[in-house]
N, C-alpha and C positions, 0 to 999 in steps of 0.2 A: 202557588206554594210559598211560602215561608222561605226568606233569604237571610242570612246571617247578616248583624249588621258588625260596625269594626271591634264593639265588644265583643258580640260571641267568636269571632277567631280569635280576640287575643286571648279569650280566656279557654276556651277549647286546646288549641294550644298551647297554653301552658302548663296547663292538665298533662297533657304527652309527654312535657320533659320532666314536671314533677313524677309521673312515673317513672319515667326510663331511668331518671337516677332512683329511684326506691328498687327497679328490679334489678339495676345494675350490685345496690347490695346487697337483696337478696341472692345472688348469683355468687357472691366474694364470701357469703358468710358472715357479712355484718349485721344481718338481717334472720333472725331465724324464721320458720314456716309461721309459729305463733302468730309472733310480729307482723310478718308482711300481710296476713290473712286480711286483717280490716284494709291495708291500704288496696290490695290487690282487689277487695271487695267495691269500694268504691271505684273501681275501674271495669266492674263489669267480669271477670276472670274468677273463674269458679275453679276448683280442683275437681277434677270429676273420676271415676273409678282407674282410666287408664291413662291418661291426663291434663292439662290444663283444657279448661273451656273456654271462650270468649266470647261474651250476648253483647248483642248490639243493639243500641235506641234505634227505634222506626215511630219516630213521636208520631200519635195518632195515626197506624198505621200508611204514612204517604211518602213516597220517595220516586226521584227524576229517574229518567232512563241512566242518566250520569250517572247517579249513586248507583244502581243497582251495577250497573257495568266493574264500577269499583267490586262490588261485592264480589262479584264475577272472578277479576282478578284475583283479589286475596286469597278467593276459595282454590284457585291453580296453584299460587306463589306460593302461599304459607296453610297450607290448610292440605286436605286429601278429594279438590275435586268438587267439592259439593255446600252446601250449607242447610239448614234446617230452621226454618221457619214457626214460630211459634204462638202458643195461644193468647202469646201480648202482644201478636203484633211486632215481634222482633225478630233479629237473625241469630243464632248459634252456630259458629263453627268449632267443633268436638276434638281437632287436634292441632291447634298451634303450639310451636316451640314458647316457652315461657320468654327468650332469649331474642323472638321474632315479635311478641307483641306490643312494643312500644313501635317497630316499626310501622305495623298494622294500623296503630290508631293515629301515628301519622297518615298514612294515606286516606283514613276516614275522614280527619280534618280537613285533609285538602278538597272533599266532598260536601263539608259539612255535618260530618256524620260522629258519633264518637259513643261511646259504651258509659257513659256517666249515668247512673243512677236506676240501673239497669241491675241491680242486686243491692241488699244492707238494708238496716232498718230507715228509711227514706222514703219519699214518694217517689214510687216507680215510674215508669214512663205511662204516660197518660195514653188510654186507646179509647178509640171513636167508631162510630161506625162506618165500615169499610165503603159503603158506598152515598158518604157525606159528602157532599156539594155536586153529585148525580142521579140520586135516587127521584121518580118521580113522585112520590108519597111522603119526599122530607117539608116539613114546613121550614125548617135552615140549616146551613152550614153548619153544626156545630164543631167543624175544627176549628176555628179563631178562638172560641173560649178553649177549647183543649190545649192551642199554644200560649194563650194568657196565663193558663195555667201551670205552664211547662215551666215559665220563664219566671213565674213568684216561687216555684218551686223548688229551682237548679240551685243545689248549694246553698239552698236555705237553712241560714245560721240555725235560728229555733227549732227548725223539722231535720233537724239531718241525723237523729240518735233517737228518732221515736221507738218504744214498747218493741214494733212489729212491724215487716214491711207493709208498704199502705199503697192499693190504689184504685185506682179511680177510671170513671169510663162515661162518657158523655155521649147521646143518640140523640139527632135531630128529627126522631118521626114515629108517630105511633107505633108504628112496628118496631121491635127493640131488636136493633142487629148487633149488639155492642154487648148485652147481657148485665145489665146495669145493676139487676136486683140481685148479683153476687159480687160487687164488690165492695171494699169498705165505706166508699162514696159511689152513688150513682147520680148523674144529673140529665132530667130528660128537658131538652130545651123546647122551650111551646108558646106560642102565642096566650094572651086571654083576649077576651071582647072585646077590649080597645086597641087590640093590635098591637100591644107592645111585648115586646119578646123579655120573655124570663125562662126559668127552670123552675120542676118538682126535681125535689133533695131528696133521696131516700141514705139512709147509714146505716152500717152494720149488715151487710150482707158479704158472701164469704162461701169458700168450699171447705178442702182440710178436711181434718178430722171431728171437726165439729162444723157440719153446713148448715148455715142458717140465710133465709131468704131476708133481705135490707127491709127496711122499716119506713116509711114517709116520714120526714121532717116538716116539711116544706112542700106546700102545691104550688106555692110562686113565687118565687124569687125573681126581684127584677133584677136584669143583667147586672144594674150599675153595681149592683151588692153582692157579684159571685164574690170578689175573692176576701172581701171582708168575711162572707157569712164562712167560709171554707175555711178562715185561720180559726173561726170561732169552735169548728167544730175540730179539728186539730189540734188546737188549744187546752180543749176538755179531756178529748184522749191523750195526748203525751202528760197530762198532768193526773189521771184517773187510770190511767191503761197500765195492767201488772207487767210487772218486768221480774218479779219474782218465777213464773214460770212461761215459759214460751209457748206450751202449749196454748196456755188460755192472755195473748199476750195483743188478740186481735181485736179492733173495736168492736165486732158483734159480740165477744165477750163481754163486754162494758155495757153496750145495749142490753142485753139479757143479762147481766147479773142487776144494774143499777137500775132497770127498768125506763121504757122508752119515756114515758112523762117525764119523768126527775131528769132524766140526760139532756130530754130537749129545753126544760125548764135553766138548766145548768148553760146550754150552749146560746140559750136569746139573751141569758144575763151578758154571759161574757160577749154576746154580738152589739149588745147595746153600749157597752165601751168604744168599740171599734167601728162599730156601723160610717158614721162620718168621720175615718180617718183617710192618710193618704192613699190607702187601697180602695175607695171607693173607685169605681173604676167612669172618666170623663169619657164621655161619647166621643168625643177625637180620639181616644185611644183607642176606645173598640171599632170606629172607623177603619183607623191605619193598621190594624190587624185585620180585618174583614177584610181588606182591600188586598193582600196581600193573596187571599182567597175567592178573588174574584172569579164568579164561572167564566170559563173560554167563551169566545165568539164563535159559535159554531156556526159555518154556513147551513142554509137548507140542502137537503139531499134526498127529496122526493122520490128518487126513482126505488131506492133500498125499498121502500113496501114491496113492487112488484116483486124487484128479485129476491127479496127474501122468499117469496110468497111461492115461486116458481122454484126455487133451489129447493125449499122446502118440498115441495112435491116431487123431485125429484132425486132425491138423495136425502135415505132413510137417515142415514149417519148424520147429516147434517141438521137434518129435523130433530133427533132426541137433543143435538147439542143445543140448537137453540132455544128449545121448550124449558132444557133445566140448567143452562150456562149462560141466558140471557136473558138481563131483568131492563124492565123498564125504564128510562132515560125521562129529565124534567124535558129534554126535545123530542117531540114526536117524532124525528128522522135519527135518534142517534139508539144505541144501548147499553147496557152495564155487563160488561162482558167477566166474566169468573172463568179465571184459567184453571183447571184442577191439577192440586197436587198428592193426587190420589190414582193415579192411574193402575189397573189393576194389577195387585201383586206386589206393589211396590212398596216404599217406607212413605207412612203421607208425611207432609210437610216438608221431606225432601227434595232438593232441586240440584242438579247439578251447574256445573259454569258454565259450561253451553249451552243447556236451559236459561239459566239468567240474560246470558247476554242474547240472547232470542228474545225475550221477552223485553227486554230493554230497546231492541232494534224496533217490534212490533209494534211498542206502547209508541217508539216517535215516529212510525209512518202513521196509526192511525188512533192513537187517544194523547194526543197533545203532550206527549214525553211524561205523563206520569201514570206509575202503578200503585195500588194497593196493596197491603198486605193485610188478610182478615184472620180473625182472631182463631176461626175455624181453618187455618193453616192451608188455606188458598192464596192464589194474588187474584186482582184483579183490573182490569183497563178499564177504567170510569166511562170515557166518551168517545165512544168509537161508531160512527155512522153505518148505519144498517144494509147502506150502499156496499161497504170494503166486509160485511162480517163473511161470505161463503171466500172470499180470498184469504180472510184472517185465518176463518177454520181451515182451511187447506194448509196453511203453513204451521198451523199448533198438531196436525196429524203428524207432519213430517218431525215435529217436534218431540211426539210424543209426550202432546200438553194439549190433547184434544176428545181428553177421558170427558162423558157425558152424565156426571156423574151428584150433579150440586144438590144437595142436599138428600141426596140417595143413599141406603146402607151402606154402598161402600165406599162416601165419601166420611170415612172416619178419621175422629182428632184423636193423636195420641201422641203421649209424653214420651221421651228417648226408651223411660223403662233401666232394664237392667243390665242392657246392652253398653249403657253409657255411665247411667247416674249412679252415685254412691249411696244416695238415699232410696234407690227403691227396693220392694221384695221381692221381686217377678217382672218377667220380659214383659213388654206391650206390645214392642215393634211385630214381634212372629204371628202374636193370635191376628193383629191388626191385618197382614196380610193372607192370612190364612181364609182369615175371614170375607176379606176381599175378592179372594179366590172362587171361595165355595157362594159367593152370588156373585159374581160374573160377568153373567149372561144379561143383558141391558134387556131384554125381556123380562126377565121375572124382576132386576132392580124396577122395572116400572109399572110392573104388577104390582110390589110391594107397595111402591109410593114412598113419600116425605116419610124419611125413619131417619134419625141420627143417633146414629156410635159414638161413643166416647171411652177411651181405655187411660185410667192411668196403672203405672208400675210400683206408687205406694199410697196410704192414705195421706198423701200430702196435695195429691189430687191437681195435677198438673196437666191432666187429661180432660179436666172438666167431666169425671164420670157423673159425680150426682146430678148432673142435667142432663142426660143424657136421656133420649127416650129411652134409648138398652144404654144401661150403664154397665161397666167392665174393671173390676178392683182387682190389681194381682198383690194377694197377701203370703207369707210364707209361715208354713206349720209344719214344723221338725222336720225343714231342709226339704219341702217340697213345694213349689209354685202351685199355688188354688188361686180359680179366680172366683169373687163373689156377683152376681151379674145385683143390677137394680131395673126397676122398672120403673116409667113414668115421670121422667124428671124432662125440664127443661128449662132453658133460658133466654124465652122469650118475654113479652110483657107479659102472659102470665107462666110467672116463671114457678118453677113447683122442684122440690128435691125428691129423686125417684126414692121408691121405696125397696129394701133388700131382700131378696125374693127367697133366701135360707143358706143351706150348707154351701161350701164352693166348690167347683169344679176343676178338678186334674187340669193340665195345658193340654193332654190329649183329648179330652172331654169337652171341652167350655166351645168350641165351635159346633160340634152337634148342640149341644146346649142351645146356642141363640137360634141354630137353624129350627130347634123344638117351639120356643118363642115367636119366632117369625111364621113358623105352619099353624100356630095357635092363634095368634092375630089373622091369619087370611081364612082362618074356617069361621073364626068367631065377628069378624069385623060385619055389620047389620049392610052395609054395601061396598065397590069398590071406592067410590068417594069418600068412604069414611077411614080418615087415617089412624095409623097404630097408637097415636097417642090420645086422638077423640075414642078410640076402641077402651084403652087404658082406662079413661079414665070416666067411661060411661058403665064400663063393666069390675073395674078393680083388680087384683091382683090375683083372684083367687083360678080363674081359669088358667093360667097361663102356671102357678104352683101347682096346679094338680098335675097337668103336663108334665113339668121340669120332674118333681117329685112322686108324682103316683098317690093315691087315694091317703096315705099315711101325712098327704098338705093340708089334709081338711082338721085335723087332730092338734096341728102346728100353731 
């Protein structure tokens, strides 16, 4: 992992006193809300419906058992207990005193941790895929460039009052776990034939209320020219990106209104100024980052095949967990372990302090003191030996962090909704569990198979709904919560925006609704191997309208 060196504490650091005296006059009334709004902004602290919030950086989703421990703490001392985990890869805690969080992000420093750039028009924290530098299907690490990137980005003089907030998501493996073709930057990192490691660039991809899937730039960039080619394309949007309306204030705006030719024409001009400047980046430097990231020395631990193999046999429980909680390891004796934070009924992405520091004790008896946090609002233990997994699952039951649930219906993402946020029209968190509720039963989740939920609470889409295979929109029409479902979307490498399947459904309505969906996929799917989204999108939209709607779909 990534260690601060004597700059970033002094400057972290002094980040916390520059706030504490801006809240300090915010607090006296030298400060009104106006005013304090941008500083408070750059510090991560949101005003939210009942009050202040405070999001926390988890750069490329990776943090120690130490940091999480801290989190732990905070979430008892200053907070209600709990924190909430999000689709960046970051933490929210929903109610600290305004008056307690300069102390708060004192103790993150002492971590290394701090809430900078975590909100405002800037580049947001940078996320990765959650299971980079242990997946066995990555060709590399790509966190080193996600921290290279972290650190040209912090407080960048020219980037820090762009158009619209901007960011970015970097995956080291044909399989996209990062969701790269919805952000404004996506960068897949890849070898070509000579073996040297580059990225394909894609830009302009996005949710909101206008979702558009990102566009290729670039099939190869070589490393040494990330972050040259990345001021180039930053460059073009803070100089072309409207700032006249926000809605349309995002680089896929720019892409689609300026057209991808002319944009990309516009951003090799400006790359060819900069290309050989001091951002090219020297292979000592992407060394001493990489190194920082060096995989553990894991010993061999032959025996875990058996016992997995025999626990499996014997304890059904433990078998669905490990089928859909554990992914394959670059060592043949370790694996990728996904805690769920979806157990049924509950709020997903929530965790309480006791969970944390559970997970914190867990990650340093058996995945080398670090966790993940994935964008899909799980954690997860990178390298955990196959030998200690029926001991780990025993202690995540007691935990009640041993739901078998990864990538099942009702492992669903969703946004706080309107439970919290000011911006939304409609609850998330209720359908979310509702929904959780009424599939349940770890039989029929695995009858169903690979389905993903996503709910957000406005079209601002914080739920990640239009990727969603069932997507979940809560909009509001003369003071009553509708939700609009979608079909079809997702965010994977091939990523697609689901399609909006018609009128919306009551809150008391919208869970029979997808239960209708989901009985409409299992009659119509051509076998059980064929999942809801290969059904989707072999058959289109029209079966599963006539269901929701009745024969008056076909007319629509």
């Amino acid at each position: 992992m990534y260690r601060y060196d004597e700059f970033d504490r002094e400057f972290v650091f002094a980040r916390v006193e520059q706030f504490r005296d801006q809240v300090a006059r915010r607090l006296s009334g030298e400060l009104s809300e106006d005013h304090f709004k941008p500083l408070r902004l750059m510090n991560g602290v949101y005003l939210q419906l009942h009050a202040y919030m405070l999001r926390i950086a988890i750069p490329y989703g990776t943090l120690s058992s130490r940091q999480m421990r801290k989190l732990a703490h905070i979430a008892r001392v200053y907070d209600r207990g709990y924190g909430h985990f999000t689709t960046r890869q970051n933490l929210q805690f929903n109610w600290p005193k305004l008056t307690d969080i300069p102390a708060i992000l004192e103790e993150l420093a002492e971590v290394e941790m701090h809430a900078i750039q975590t909100s405002g028009n800037c580049i947001r924290n940078v996320t990765a895929d959650h299971f980079a530098g242990a997946a066995r299907d990555e060709v590399a690490d790509p966190r080193p460039y996600a921290e290279i990137l972290r650190q040209w980005s912090s407080l960048h003089p020219e980037f820090s009052y762009l158009p619209r907030k901007f960011k970015i998501a970097v995956t080291g493996a044909e399989a996209d776990r990062a969701a790269i073709q919805v952000h404004d930057i996506g960068l897949h990192l890849k070898e070509n034939e000579q073996g040297q490691r580059g990225f394909a660039v894609y830009i302009g991809g996005g949710q909101g209320r206008t979702p558009m899937i990102a566009k290729k730039v670039r099939d190869f960039l070589p490393e040494a020219d990330l972050l040259t080619y990345i001021t180039a394309i930053v460059r073009v949007y803070n100089l072309h990106g409207r700032r006249d309306n926000k809605y349309k204030a995002r680089i896929k705006i720019l892409v689609h209104e300026t057209g991808l030719e002319d944009l990309q024409a516009q951003i090799e001009a400006e790359w060819q100024v900069i290309k050989d400047s001091d951002l090219k980046l020297p292979e000592a430097d992407i060394a001493a980052i990489n190194a920082y990231f060096a995989a553990p020395d894991l010993p061999e631990r032959a025996e875990g095949h058996g016992l997995v193999a025999a626990t499996r046999k014997n304890d059904a429980g433990f078998a669905s967990w490990f089928s859909r909680n554990v992914t394959p390891h670059k060592h043949p004796d370790y694996g990728v372990v996904t805690i769920s934070l979806k157990a049924i009924g509950e709020i997903p992405g929530d965790a309480s302090a006791d969970q944390m520091d559970i997970v914190a004790d867990l990650a340093e008896h058996y995945s080398q003191a670090e966790i993940r946090v994935s964008h899909e609002q799980n954690l997860v233990l990178p390298h955990v030996a196959l030998a200690d997994l029926p001991v780990l699952y025993a202690q995540l039951q007691q935990a009640g962090l041993a739901t078998a649930n990864a990538g099942l219906i009702t492992d669903i993402i969703a946004c706080p909704g309107l439970d919290y946020c000011a911006l939304a029209n409609a609850r998330s968190i209720p359908v979310a569990q509702r929904i959780s509720e009424r599939f349940g039963s770890q039989a029929r989740q695995e009858e169903i198979g690979d389905l993903k939920i996503k709910i957000s609470g406005c079209i601002n889409a914080c739920g990640h709904h239009h990727v969603g295979h069932i997507g979940i929109l809560g909009v509001e029409k003369k003071g009553e919560e509708l939700y609009q479902i979608t079909l079809g979307g997702s965010g994977d490498e091939q990523t697609s925006i689901g399609d909006i399947t018609g009128r919306g459904f009551s809150s008391e309505d919208v869970v029979d609704a997808i239960e209708t969906v989901v009985n409409t996929y299992l009659t119509i799917r051509s076998a059980p191997q064929e999942s809801f989204l290969e059904t989707y999108r072999r058959l289109g939209a029209q079966p599963f309208k006539t269901a929701l709607y009745g024969e008056a779909a076909h007319a629509a």
